[in-house]
Z-matrix of the N, CA and C atoms (Angstrom, degrees):
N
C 1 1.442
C 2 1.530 1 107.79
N 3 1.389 2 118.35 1 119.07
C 4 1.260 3 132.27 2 172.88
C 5 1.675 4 119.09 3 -72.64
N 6 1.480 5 104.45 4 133.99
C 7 1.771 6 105.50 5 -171.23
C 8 1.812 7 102.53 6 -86.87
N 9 1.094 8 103.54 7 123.10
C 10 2.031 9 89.43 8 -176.45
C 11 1.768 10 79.35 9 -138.23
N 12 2.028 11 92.19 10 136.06
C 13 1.094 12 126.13 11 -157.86
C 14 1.642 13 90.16 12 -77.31
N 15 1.586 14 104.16 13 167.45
C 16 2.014 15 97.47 14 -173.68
C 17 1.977 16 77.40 15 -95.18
N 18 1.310 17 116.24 16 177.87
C 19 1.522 18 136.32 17 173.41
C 20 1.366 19 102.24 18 -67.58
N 21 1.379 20 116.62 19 -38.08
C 22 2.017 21 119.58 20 169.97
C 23 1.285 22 111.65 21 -60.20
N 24 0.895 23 125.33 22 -52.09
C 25 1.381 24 127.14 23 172.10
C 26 1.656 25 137.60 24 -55.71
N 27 1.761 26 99.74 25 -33.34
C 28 1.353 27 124.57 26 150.23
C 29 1.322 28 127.11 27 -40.49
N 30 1.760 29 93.81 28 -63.08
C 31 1.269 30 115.56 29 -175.22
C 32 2.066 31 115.92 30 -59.59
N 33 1.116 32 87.85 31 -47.83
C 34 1.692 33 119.21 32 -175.00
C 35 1.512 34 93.35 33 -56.64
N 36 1.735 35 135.13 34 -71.71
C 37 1.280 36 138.12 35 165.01
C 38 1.742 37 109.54 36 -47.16
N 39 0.859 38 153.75 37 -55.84
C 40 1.396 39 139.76 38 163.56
C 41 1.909 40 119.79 39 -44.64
N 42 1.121 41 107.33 40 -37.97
C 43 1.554 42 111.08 41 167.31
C 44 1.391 43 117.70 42 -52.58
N 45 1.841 44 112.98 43 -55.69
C 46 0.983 45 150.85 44 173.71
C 47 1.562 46 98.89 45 -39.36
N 48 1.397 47 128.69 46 -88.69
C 49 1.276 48 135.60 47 168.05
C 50 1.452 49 116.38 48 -24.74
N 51 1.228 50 113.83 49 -41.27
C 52 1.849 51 126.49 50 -162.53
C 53 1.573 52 102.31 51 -83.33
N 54 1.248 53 107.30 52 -21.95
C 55 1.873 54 124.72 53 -169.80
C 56 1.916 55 89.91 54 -78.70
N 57 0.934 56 66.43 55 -61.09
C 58 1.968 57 91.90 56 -176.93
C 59 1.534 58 108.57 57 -22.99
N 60 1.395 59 104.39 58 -73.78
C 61 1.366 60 144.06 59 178.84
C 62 1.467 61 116.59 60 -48.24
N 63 1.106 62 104.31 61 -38.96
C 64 1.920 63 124.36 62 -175.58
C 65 1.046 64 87.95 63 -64.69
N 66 1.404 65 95.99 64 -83.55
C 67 1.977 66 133.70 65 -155.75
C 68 1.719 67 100.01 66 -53.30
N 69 1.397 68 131.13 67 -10.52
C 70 1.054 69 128.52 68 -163.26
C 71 2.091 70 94.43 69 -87.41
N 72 1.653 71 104.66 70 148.43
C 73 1.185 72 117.78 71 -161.85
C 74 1.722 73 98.55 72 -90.33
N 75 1.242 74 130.23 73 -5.64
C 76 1.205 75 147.52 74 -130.88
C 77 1.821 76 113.01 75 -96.97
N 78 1.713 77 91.27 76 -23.75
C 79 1.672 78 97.92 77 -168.56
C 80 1.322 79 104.34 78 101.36
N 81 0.944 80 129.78 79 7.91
C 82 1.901 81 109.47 80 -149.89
C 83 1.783 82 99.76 81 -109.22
N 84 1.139 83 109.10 82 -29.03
C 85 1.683 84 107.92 83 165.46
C 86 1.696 85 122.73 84 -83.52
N 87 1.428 86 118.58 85 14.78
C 88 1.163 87 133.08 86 175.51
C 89 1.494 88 110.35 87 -73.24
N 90 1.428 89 127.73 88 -57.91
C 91 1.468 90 134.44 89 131.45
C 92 1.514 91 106.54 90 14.44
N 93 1.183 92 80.88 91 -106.60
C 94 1.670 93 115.98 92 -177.12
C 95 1.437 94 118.80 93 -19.20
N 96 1.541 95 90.87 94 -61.90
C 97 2.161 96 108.05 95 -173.12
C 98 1.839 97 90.42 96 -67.09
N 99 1.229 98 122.65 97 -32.58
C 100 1.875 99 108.09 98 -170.91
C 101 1.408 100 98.29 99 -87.49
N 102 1.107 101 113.37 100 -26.38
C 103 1.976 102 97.37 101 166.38
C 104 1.075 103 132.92 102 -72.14
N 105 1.937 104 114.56 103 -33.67
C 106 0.950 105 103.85 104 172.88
C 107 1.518 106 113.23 105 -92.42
N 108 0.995 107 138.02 106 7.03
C 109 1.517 108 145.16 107 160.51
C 110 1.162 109 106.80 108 -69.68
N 111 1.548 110 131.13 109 -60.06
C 112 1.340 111 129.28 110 153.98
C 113 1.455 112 122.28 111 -19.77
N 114 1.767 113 131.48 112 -59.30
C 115 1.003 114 111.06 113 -124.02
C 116 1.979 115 61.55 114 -99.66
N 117 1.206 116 128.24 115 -57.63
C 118 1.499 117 121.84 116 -177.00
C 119 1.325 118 115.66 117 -30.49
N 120 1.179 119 119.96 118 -47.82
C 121 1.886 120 105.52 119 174.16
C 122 1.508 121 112.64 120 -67.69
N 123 1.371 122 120.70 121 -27.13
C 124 1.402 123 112.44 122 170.31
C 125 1.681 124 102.49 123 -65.52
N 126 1.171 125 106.71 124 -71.11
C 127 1.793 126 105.87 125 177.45
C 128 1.498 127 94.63 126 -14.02
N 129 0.990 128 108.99 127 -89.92
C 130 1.688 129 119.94 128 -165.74
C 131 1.636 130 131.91 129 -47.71
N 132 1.484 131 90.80 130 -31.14
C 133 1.588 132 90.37 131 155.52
C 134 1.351 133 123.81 132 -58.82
N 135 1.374 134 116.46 133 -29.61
C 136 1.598 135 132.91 134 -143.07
C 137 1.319 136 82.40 135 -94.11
N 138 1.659 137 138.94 136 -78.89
C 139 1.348 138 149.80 137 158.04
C 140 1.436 139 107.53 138 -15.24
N 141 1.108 140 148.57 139 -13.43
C 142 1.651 141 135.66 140 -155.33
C 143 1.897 142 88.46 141 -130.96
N 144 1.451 143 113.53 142 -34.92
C 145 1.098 144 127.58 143 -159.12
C 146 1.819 145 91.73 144 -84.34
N 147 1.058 146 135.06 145 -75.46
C 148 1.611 147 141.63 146 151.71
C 149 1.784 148 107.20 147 -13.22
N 150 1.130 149 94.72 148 -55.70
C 151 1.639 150 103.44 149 -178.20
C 152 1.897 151 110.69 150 -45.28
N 153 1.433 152 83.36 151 -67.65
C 154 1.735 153 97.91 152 -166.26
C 155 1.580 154 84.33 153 -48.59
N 156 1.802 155 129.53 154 -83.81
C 157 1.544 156 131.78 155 -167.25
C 158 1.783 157 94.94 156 -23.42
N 159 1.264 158 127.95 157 -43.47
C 160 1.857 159 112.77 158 -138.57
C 161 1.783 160 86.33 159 -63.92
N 162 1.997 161 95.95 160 -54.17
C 163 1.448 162 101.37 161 175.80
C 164 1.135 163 127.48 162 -49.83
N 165 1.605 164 131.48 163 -42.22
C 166 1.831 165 125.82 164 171.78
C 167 1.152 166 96.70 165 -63.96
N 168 1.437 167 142.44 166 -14.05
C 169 1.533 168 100.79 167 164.93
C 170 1.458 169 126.24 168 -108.97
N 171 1.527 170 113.04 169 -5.61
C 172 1.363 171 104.47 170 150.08
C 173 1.693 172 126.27 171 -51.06
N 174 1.507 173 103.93 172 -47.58
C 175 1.587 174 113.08 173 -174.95
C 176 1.294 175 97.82 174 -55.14
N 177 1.423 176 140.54 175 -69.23
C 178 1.268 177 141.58 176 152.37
C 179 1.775 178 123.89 177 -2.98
N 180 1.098 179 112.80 178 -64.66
C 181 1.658 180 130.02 179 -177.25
C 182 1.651 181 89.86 180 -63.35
N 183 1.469 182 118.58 181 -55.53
C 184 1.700 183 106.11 182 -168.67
C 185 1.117 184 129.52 183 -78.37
N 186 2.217 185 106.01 184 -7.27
C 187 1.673 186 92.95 185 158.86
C 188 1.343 187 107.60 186 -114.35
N 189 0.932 188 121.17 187 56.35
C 190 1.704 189 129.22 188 163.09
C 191 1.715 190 78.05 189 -109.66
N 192 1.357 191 120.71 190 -70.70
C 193 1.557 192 116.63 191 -150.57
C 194 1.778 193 101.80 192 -61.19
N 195 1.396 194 111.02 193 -19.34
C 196 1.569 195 95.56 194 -171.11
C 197 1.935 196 102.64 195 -75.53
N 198 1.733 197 91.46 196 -32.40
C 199 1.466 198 75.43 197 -160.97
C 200 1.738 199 120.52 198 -90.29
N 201 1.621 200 107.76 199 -1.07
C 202 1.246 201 139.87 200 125.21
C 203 2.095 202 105.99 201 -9.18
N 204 1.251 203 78.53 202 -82.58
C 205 1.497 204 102.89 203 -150.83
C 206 1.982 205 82.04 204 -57.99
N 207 1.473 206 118.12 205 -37.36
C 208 1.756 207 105.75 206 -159.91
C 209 1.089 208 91.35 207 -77.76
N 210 1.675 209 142.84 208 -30.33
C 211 1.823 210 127.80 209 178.63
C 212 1.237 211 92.58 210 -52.80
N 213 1.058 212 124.85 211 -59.52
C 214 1.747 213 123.14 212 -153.10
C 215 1.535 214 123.24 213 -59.07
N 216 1.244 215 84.28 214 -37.98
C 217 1.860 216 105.46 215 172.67
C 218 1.819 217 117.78 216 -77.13
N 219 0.921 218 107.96 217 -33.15
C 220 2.004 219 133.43 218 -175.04
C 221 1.630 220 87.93 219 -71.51
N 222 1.592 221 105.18 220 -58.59
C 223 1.730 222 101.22 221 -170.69
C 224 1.677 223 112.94 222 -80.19
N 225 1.217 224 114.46 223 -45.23
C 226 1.814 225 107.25 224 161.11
C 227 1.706 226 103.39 225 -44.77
N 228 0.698 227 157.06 226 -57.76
C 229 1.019 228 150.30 227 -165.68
C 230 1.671 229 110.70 228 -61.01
N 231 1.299 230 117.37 229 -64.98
C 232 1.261 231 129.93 230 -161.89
C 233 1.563 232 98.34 231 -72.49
N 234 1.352 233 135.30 232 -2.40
C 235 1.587 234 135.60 233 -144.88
C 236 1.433 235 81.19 234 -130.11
N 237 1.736 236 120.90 235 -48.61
C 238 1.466 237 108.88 236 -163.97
C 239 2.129 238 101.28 237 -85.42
N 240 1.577 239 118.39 238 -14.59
C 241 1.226 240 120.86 239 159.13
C 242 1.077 241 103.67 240 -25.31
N 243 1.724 242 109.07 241 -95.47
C 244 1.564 243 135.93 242 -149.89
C 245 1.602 244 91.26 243 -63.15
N 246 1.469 245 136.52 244 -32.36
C 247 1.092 246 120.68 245 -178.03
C 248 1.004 247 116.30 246 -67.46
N 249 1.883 248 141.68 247 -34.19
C 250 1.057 249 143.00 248 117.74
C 251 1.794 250 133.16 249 24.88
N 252 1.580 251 90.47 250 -73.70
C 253 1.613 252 120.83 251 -177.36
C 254 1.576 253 95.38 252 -54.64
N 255 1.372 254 123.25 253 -47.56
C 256 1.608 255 122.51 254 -166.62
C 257 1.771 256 111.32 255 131.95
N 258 1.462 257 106.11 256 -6.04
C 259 1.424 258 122.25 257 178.53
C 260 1.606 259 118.73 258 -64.30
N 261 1.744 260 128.00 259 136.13
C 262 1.519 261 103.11 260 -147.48
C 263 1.671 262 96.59 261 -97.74
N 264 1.763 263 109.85 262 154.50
C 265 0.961 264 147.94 263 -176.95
C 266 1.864 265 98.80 264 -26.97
N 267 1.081 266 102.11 265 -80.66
C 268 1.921 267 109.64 266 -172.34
C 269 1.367 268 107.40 267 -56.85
N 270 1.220 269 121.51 268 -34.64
C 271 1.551 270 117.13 269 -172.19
C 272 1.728 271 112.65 270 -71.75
N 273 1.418 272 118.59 271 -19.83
C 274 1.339 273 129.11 272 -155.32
C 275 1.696 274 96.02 273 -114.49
N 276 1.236 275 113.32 274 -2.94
C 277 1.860 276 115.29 275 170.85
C 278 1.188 277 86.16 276 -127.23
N 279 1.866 278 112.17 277 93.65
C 280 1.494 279 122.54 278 159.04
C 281 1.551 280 79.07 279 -108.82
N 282 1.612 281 88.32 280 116.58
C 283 1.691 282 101.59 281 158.83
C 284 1.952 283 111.98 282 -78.91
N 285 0.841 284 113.83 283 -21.17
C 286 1.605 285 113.76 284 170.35
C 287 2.043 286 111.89 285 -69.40
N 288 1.061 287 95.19 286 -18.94
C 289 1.569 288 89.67 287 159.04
C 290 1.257 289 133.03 288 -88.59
N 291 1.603 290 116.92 289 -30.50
C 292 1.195 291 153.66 290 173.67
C 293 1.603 292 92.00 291 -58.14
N 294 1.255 293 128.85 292 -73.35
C 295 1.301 294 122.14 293 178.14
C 296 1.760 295 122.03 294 -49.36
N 297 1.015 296 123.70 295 -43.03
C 298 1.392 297 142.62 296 179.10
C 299 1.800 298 102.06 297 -62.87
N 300 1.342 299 112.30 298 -38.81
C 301 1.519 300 110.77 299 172.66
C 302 1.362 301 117.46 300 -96.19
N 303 1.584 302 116.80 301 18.70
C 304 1.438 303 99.09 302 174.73
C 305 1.626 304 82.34 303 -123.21
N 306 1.412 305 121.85 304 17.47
C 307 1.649 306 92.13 305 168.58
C 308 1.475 307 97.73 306 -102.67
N 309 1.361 308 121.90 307 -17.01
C 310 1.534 309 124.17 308 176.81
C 311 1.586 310 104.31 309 -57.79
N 312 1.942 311 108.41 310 -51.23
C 313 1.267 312 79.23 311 -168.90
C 314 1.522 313 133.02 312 -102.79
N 315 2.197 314 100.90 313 35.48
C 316 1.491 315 82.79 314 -168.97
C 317 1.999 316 75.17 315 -111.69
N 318 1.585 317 108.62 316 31.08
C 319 1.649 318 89.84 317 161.17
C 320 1.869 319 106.32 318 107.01
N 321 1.196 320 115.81 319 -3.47
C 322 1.489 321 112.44 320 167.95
C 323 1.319 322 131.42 321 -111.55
N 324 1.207 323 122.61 322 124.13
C 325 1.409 324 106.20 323 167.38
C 326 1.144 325 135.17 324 -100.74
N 327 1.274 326 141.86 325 -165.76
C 328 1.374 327 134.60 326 -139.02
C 329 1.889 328 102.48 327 -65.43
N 330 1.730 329 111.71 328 -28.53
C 331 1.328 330 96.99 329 -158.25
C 332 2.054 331 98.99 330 -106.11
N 333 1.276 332 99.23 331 2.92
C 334 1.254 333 95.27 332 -163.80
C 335 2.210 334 109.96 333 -80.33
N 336 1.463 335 88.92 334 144.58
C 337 1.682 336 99.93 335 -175.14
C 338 1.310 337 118.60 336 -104.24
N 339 1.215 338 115.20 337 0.94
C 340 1.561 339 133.49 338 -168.10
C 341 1.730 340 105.75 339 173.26
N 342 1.791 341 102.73 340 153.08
C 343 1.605 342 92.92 341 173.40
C 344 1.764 343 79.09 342 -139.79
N 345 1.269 344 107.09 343 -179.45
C 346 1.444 345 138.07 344 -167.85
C 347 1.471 346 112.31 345 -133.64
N 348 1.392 347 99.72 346 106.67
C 349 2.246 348 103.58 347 -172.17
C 350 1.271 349 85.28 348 -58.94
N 351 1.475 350 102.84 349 172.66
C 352 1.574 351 129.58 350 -158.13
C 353 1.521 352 84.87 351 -92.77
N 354 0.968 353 132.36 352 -33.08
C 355 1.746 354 126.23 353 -177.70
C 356 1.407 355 101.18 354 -68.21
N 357 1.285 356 141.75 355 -66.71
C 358 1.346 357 124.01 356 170.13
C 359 1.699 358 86.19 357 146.82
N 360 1.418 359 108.97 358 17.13
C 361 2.245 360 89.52 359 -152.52
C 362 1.697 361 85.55 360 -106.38
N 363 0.539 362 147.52 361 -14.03
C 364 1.752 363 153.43 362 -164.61
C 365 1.557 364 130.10 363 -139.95
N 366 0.867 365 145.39 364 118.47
C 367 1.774 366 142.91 365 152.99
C 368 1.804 367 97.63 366 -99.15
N 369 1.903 368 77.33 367 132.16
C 370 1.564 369 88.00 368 169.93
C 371 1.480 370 95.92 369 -108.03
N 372 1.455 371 126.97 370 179.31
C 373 1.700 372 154.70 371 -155.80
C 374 1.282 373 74.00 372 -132.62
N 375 1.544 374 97.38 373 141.94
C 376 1.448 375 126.21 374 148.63
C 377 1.219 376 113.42 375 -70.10
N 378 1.984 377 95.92 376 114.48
C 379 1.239 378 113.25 377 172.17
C 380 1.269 379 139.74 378 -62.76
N 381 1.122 380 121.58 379 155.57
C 382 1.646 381 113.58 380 -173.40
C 383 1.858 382 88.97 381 -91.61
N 384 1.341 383 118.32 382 148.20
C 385 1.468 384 129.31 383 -175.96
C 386 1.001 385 105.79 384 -125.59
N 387 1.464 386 118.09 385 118.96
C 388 1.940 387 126.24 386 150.76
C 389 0.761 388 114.03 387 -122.09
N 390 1.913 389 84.88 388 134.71
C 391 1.693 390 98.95 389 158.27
C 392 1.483 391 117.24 390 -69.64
N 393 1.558 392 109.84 391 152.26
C 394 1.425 393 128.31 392 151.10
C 395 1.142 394 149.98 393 -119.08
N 396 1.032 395 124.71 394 101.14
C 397 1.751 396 135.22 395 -159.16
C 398 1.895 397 110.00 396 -90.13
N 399 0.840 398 123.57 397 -177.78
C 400 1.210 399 145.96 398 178.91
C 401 1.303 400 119.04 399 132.72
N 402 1.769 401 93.80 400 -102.11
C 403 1.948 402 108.35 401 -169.31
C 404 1.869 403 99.87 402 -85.61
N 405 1.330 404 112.55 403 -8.56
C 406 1.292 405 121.85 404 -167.39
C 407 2.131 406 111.34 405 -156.66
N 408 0.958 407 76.36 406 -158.98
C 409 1.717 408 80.98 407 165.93
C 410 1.441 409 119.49 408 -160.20
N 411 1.430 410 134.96 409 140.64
C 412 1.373 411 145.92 410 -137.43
C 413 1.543 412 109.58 411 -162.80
N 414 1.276 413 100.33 412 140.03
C 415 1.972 414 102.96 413 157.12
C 416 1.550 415 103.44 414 -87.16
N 417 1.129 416 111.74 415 175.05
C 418 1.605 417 130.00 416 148.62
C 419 1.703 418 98.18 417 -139.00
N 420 1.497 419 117.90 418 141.32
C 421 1.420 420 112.11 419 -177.24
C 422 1.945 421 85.65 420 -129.80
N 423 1.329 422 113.90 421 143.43
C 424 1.114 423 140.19 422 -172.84
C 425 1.614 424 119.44 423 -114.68
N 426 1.598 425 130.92 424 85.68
C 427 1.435 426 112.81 425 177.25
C 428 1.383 427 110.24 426 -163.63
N 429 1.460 428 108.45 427 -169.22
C 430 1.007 429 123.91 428 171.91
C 431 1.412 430 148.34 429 -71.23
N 432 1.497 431 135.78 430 85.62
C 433 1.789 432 101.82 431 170.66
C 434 1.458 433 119.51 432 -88.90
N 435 1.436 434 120.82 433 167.65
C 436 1.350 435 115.18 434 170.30
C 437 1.556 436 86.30 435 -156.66
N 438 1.398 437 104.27 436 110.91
C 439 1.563 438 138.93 437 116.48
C 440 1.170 439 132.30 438 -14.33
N 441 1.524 440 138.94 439 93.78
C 442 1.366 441 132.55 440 173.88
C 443 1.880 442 106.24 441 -86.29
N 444 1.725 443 97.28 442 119.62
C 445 1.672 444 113.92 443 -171.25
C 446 1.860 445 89.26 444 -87.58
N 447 1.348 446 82.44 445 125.68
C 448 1.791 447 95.67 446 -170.31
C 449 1.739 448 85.65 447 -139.67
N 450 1.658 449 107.78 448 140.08
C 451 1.198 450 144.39 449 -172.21
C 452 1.389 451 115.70 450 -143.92
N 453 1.436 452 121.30 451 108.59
C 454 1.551 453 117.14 452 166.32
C 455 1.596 454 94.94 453 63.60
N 456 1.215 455 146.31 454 46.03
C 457 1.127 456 153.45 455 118.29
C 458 1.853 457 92.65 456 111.69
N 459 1.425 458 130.22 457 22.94
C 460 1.204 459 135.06 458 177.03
C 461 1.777 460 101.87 459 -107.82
N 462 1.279 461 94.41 460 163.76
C 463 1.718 462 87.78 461 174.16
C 464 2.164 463 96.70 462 -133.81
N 465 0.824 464 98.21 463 84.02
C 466 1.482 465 110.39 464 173.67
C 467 1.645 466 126.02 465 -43.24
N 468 1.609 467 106.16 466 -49.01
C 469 1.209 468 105.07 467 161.35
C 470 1.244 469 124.60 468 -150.12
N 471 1.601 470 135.83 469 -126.95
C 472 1.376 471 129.40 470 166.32
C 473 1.356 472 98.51 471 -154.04
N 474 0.645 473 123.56 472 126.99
C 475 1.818 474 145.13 473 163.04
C 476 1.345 475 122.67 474 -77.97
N 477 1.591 476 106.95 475 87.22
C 478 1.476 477 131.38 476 -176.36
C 479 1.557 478 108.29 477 -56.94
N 480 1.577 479 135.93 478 110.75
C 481 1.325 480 112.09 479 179.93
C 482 1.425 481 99.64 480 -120.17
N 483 1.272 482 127.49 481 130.13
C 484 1.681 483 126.52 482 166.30
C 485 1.733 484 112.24 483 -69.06
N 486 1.171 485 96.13 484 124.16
C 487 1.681 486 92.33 485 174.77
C 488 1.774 487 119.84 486 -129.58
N 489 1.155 488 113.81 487 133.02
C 490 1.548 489 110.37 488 175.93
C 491 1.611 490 110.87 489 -113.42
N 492 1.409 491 105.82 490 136.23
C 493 1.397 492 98.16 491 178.19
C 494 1.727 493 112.62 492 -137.07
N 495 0.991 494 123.19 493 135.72
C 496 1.206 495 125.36 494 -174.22
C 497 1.576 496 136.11 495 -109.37
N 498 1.456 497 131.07 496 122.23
C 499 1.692 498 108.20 497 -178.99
C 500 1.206 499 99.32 498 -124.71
N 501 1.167 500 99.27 499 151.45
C 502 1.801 501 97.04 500 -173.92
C 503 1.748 502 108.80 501 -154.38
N 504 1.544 503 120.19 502 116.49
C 505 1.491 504 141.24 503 -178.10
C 506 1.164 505 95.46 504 -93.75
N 507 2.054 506 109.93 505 107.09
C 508 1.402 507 111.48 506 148.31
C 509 0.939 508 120.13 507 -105.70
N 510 1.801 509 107.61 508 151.91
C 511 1.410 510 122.48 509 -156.14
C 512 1.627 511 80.74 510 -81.34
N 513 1.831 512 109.20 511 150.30
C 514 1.840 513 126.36 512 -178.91
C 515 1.797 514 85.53 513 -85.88
């Protein structure tokens, strides 16, 4: 019958050794403490560095959706005006205009393939735009960000993010 140690006991003898090793007068955990100090500030760079990107692309996602949300609101308005005046219902929800004013207002014009925020941290792709009809009427905008991943003053790569964003006016 073979003696096999429990994983507590493993664990407990590896501590044991590591105590050893510290506590030893010898130099010999000097090593050790700059590696693992090393490898934790990298960890943590990496974590803080992920962090800031998660947030530029929320900040990103919420002014596409705000300014999303002001076509949608600018044209309910201007559509339920003239509907107002006596002008008829279907003719005054041209969703093909609706599209044409949400590429004006998230910043492109007719020839542009990409734009660059005024901060410098992101380029978005020209989005793909739908209309949405039913109980109301809505965009959905479809695209790209990419993120340049910069370290110690290098920018290594770019961080492709797919984003969908949606606004949508239902009729009460």
């Amino acid at each position: 019958m073979a003696f096999h140690k429990s994983i507590g006991s493993e664990v407990a003898d590896m501590l044991k050794r590591t105590k050893q090793v510290v506590s030893s007068k010898k130099g010999e955990a000097y090593i050790y403490v700059c590696v693992l100090v090393l490898f934790i500030s990298m960890l943590v760079s990496v974590i803080i560095m992920y962090m800031g990107l998660m947030a530029q692309v929320q900040i990103q996602k919420r002014d596409v959706k705000n300014k999303l949300d002001s076509c949608v609101a600018e044209y309910a308005t201007e559509a339920f005006d003239s509907i107002k005046q006596g002008d008829n219902y279907e003719f005054m929800l041209d969703l093909e205009k609706l599209k044409e004013n949400a590429y004006t207002h998230l910043g492109f014009s007719a020839h542009d393939a990409s734009i660059t925020y005024d901060n410098g941290n992101c380029t978005m792709s020209r989005p793909i735009v739908t209309a949405l009809s039913g109980n109301g009427f809505g965009l959905t905008a479809t695209y790209t960000v990419s993120f340049p991943i910069s370290w110690g003053g290098k920018t290594f790569a770019d961080l492709q993010v797919p984003i969908t964003v949606t606004s949508y006016y239902k009729f009460k």
